[in-house]
C-alpha positions in Angstrom: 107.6 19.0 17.1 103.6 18.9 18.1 102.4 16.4 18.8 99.1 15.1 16.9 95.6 16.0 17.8 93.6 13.9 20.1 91.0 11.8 19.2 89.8 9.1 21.3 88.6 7.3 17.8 92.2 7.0 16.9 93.3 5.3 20.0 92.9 3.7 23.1 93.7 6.0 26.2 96.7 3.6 27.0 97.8 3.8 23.9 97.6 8.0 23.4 99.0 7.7 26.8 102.5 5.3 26.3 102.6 7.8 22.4 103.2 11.5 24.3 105.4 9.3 26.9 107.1 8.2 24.1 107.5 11.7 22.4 108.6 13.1 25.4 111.2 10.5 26.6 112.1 11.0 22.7 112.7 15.0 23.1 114.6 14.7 26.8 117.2 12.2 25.0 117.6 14.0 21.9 116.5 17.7 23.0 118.4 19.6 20.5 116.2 22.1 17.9 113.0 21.8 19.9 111.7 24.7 21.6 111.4 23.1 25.1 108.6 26.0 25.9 106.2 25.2 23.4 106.9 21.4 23.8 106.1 22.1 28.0 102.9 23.6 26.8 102.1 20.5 24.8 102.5 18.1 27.4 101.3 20.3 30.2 98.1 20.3 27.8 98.2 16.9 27.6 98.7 15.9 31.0 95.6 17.8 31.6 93.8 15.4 29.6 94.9 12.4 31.2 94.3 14.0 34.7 90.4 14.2 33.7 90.6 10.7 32.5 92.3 9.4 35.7 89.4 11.1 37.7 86.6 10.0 36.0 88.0 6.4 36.1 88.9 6.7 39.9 84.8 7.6 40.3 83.9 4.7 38.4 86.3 1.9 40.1 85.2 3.6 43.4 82.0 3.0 42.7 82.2 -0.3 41.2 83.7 -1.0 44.3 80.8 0.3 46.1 78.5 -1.7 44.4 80.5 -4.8 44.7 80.9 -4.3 48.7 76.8 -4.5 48.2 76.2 -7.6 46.3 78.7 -9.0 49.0 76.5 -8.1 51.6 73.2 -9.2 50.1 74.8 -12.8 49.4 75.1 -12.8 52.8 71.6 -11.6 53.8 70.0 -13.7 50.9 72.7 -16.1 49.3 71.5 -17.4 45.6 72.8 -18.4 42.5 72.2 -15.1 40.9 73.5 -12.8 43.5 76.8 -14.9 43.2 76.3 -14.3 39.4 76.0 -11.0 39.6 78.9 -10.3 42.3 80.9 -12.7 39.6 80.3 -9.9 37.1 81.1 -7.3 39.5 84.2 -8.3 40.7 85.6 -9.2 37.6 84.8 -5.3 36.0 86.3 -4.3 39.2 89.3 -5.6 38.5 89.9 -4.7 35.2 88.6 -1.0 36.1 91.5 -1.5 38.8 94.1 -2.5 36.5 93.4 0.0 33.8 93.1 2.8 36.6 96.5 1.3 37.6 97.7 1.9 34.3 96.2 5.5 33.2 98.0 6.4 37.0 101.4 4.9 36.3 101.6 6.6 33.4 100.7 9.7 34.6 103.2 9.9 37.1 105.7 9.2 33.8 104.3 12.9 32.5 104.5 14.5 35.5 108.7 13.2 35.3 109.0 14.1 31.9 108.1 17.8 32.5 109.9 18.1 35.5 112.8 17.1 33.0 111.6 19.5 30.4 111.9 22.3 32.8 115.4 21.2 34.0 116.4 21.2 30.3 114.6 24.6 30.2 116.8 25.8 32.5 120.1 24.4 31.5 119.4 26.1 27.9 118.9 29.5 29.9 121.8 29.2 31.7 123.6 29.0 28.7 122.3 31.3 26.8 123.4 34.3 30.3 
């Protein structure tokens, strides 16, 4: 059972994200008549892919945060309306930037469990199979 192509036009990352947590969760309850190997391959592929997307939103959040920490410090060198405007902006794309980083990480970690439990299963079938 592939799973589907990627395409970030289909979906949102948090959505392709919670889909292949779904379709794995789906073959570790019900693994019988996959090949586990191939299915491994898929999400080892795919965790890939949300690994690069992590990274590149951990450099943008960390340097969002960056910038922030600057517009902090000019308010205090040269406080006016429009720096507080501007750290207003700032620390509100921060924060989402920090919630969806929060998200893209949580669900990472959920990969990396589902293919430690394909590789149990992967083992279980081999020991039946001696």
């Amino acid at each position: 059972m592939p799973i589907a192509k990627y395409t970030q036009t289909e979906a949102g990352i948090k959505k392709q994200l919670s889909e292949r947590i779904r379709w794995a969760e789906g073959i570790i309850a019900a693994p019988g008549g996959v090949d586990l190997q191939a299915a491994a391959e898929d999400l080892g592929r795919w965790i890939g892919y949300f690994q690069h997307e992590r990274l590149i939103h951990l450099i943008v959040t960390c340097l969002f945060a960056l910038l922030t920490l600057l517009e902090i410090f000019l308010f205090l060198l040269a406080p006016s309306s429009a720096v507080v405007a501007l750290l207003a902006l700032s620390a509100a794309l921060l924060l989402c930037y920090i919630a969806h980083y929060y998200a893209l990480e949580n669900g990472t970690q959920k990969l990396y469990a589902c293919m430690d439990a394909f590789r149990d299963l992967e083992r279980q079938a081999a020991a039946c199979r001696k």
